[in-house]
N, C-alpha and C positions, 0 to 999 in steps of 0.2 A: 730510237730507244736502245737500238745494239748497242751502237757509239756511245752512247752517254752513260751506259754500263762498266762498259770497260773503262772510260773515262774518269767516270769515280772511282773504280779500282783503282788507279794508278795514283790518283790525288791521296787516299786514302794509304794505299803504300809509302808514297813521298814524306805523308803529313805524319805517318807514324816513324819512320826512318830520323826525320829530321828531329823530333820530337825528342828521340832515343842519346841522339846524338847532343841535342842541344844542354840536357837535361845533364847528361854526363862530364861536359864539358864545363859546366856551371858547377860541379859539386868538387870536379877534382884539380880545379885551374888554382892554380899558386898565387896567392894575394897577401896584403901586407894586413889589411883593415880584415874584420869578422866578416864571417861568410852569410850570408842570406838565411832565413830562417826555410824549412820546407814549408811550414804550417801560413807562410806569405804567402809564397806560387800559388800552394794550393789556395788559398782565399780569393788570390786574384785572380785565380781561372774561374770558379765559382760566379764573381763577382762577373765578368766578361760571358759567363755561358746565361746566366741569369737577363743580362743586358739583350743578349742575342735569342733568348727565346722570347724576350716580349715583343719586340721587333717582329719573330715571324708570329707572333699573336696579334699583334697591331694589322700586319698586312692580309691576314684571313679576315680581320674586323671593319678595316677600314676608317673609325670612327673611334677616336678616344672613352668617349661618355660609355660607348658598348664595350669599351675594350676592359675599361675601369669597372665595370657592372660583374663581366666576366668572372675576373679575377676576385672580386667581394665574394662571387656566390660562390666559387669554386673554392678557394684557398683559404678566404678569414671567415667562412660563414660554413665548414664543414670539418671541423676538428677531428671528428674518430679518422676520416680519410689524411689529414696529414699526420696522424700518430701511425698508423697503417705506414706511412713511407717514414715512421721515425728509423724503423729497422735495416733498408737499403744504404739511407743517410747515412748514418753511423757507420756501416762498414763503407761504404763509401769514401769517407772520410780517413780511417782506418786504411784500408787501402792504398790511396793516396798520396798517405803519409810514408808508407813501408815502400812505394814506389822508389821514391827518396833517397830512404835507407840504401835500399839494393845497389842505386845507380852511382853511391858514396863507395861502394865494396866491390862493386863487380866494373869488369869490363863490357862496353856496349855491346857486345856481340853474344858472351857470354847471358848478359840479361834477357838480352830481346830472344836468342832460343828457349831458355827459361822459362820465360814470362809464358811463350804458347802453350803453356801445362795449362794454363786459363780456359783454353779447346775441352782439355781434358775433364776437369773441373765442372764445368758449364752441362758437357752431355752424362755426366753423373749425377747429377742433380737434378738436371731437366728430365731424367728415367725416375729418380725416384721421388722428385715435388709435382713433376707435372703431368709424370705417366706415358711418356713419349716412349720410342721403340726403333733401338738401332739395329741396324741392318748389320750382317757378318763384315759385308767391306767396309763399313763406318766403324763399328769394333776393331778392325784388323790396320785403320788405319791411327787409330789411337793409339795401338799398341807401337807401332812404329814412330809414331809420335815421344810416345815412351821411350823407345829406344834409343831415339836421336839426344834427347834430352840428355840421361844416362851417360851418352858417349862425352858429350860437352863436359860433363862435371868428373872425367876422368883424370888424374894429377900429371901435372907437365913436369921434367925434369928441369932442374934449374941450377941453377955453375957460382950462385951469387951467396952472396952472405946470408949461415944459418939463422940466425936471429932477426934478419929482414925477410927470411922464406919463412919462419914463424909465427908473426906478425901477417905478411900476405895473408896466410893459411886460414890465421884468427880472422881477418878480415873478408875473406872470400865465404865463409862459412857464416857469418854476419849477414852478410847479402845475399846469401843463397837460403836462409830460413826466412828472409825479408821477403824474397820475391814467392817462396813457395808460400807463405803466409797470404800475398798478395795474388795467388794464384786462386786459392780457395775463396777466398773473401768475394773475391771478382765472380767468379763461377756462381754462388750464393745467390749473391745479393743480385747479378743478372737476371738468376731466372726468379726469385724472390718478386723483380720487378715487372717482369714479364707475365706472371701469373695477376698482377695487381693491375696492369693495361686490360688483362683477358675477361677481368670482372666490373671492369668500368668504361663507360661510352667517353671520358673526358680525354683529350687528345694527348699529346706526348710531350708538347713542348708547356703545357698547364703540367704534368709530372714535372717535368722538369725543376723548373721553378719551384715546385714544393721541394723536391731533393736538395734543392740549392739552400733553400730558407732553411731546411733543418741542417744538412752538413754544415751552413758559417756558424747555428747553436753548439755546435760539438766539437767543433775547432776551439771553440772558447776555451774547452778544458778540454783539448787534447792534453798527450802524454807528455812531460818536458822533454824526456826521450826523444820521441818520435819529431816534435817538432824541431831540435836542434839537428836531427838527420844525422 
């Protein structure tokens, strides 16, 4: 159980690493043809998390007929509980999408310190929706969290042409309201969901699946903004 802790740490580190990078490298690589819409990825990742939670619903069931029964009584046969997750969805979605934005304006390194404002986010919200109670060192490390952030978004001197340092400027500032957008949303809609586990017996990966069925409804009419990234 040690080993297999740490073990997900590390997959978990890799898989967001890789994630950050592959993401960035897709928005800012030089091509001749139109670039990828965001409001794709994000559908096809929906599409693939949706896939793989019924899977591990299958494998707790063992039985189709039960597996199919499940999902009737849980998801099409209980409406107020998936308007209840219309509100995660939607930012969810939202989010997602400003992911995108950010990774179109900013550099990976830049975003991924960024983005841990999410930390920040998440224990301000969880004190004031869920009534939770941070310790001085968990305060004291936020604040340093703060601080690190802060230093990253400090201006670098640059030797290159005024009107391309201009332009960057515009552009950094684009991705930097994008991710701090997607910092709040994240922290929200987190503990929004967490709260909504804590008043229901149904499992996580049946969440799931409803978050999924309502985020591809609000992709429908995402922003044209947000979805051209």
């Amino acid at each position: 159980m040690f080993v297999l802790k740490y073990v997900s740490l590390g997959v978990l580190v890799l898989q967001t690493t890789l994630l950050v990078l592959t993401m960035r490298y897709s928005r800012t690589l030089k091509e001749n043809g139109p670039r990828y819409l965001a409001s794709s990825a994000v559908v096809s990742a929906e599409v693939l998390k949706i896939f793989m939670c019924t899977l591990l619903i299958f494998s707790e069931n063992s039985d189709l007929t039960a597996m199919y029964e499940l999902l009737n009584k849980e998801i099409l046969n209980k409406p107020v509980e998936l308007v209840k997750l219309a509100v995660p969805a939607g930012i969810y979605t939202l989010q997602n999408n400003l992911l995108y934005v950010a990774l179109s304006n900013l550099d990976a390194a830049t975003y991924q310190v960024t983005y841990q404002l999410k930390i920040l986010t998440t224990a301000l919200f969880s004190v004031s929706m869920l009534g939770k109670k941070l310790g001085s060192y968990q305060w004291l490390s936020l604040l340093f969290l703060m601080a690190g952030v802060t230093l990253v978004q400090l201006p670098v001197e640059s030797l290159g042409d005024s009107e391309q340092n201009v332009m960057s400027a515009s552009s950094q500032f684009v991705g930097l309201i994008a991710v701090l957008m997607a910092c709040v949303s994240s922290g929200f809609a987190g503990v929004y969901f967490e709260k909504i586990l804590k008043e229901t017996s149904q499992s996580l990966w049946l969440r799931n699946i409803q978050l999924v069925r309502f985020a591809d409804s609000h992709l429908c009419t995402a922003p044209a903004a947000l979805q051209a990234g």
